[in-house]
ROTOR-137308 format. One record per residue (C-alpha): residue number from 1; residue in three letters; x, y, z. Coordinates in nm, 4 decimals. Layout:
! residues N
<lumse k="NUM" r="ALA" x="X" y="Y" z="Z"/>
...
END
This chain:
! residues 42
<lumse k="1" r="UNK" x="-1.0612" y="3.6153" z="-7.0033"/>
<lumse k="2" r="UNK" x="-0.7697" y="3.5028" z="-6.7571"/>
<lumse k="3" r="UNK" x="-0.6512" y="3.7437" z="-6.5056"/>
<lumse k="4" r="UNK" x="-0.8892" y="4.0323" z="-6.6364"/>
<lumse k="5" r="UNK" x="-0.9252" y="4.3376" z="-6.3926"/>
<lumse k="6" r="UNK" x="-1.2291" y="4.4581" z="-6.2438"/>
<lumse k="7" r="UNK" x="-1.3466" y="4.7986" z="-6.0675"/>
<lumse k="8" r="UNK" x="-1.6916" y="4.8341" z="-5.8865"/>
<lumse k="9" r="UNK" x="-1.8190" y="5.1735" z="-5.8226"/>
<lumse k="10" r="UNK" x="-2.1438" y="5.2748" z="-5.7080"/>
<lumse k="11" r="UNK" x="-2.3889" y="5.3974" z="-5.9363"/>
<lumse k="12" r="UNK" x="-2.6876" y="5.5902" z="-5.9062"/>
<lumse k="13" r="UNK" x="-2.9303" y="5.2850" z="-5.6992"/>
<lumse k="14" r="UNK" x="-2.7117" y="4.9984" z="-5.7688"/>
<lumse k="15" r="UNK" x="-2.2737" y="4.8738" z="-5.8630"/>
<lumse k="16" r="UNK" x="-2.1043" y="4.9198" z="-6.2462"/>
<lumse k="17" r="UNK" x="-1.8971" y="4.6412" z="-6.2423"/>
<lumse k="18" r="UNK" x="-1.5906" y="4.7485" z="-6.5515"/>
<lumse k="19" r="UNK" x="-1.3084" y="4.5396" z="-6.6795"/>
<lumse k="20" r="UNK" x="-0.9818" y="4.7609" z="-6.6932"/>
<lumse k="21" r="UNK" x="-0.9307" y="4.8559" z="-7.1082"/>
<lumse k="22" r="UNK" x="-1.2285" y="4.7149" z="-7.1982"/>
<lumse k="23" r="UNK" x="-1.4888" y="4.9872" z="-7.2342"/>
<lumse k="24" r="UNK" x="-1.7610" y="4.7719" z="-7.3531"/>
<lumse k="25" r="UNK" x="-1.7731" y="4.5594" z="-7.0983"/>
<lumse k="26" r="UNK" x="-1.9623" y="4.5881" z="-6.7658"/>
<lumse k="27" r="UNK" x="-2.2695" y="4.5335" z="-6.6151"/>
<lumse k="28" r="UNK" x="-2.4974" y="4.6845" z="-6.3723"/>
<lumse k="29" r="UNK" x="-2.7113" y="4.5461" z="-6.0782"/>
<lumse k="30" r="UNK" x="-2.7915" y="4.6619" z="-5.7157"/>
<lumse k="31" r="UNK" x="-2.5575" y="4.5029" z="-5.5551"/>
<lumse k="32" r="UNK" x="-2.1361" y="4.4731" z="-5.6181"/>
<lumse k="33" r="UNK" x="-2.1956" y="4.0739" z="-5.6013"/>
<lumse k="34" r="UNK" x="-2.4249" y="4.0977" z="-5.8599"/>
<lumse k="35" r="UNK" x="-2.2816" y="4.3162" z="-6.0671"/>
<lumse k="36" r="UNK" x="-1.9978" y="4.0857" z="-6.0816"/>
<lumse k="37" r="UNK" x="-2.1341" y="3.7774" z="-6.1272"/>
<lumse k="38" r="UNK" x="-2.3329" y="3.9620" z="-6.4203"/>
<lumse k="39" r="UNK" x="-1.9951" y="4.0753" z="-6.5398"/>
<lumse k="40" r="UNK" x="-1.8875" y="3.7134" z="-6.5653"/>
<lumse k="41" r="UNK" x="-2.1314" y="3.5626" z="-6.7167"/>
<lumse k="42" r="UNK" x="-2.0841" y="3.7672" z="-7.0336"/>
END
């Protein structure tokens, strides 16, 4: 996963962390750090 793009939004109480053309993956957590370091660990 080199070079993949990420968006954060907010969402509801907590961050969606997205990777750009990849609709299945993301994660959720209540904060944006989180949420990406979630993200990455997939």
């Amino acid at each position: 996963m080199d070079n993949m793009q990420t968006t954060i939004e907010k969402d509801g109480d907590g961050y969606l962390a997205k990777v750009k053309d990849q609709p299945n993956l993301f994660a959720f957590a209540y904060s944006e750090k989180e949420a990406v370091q979630e993200l990455l660990l997939k």
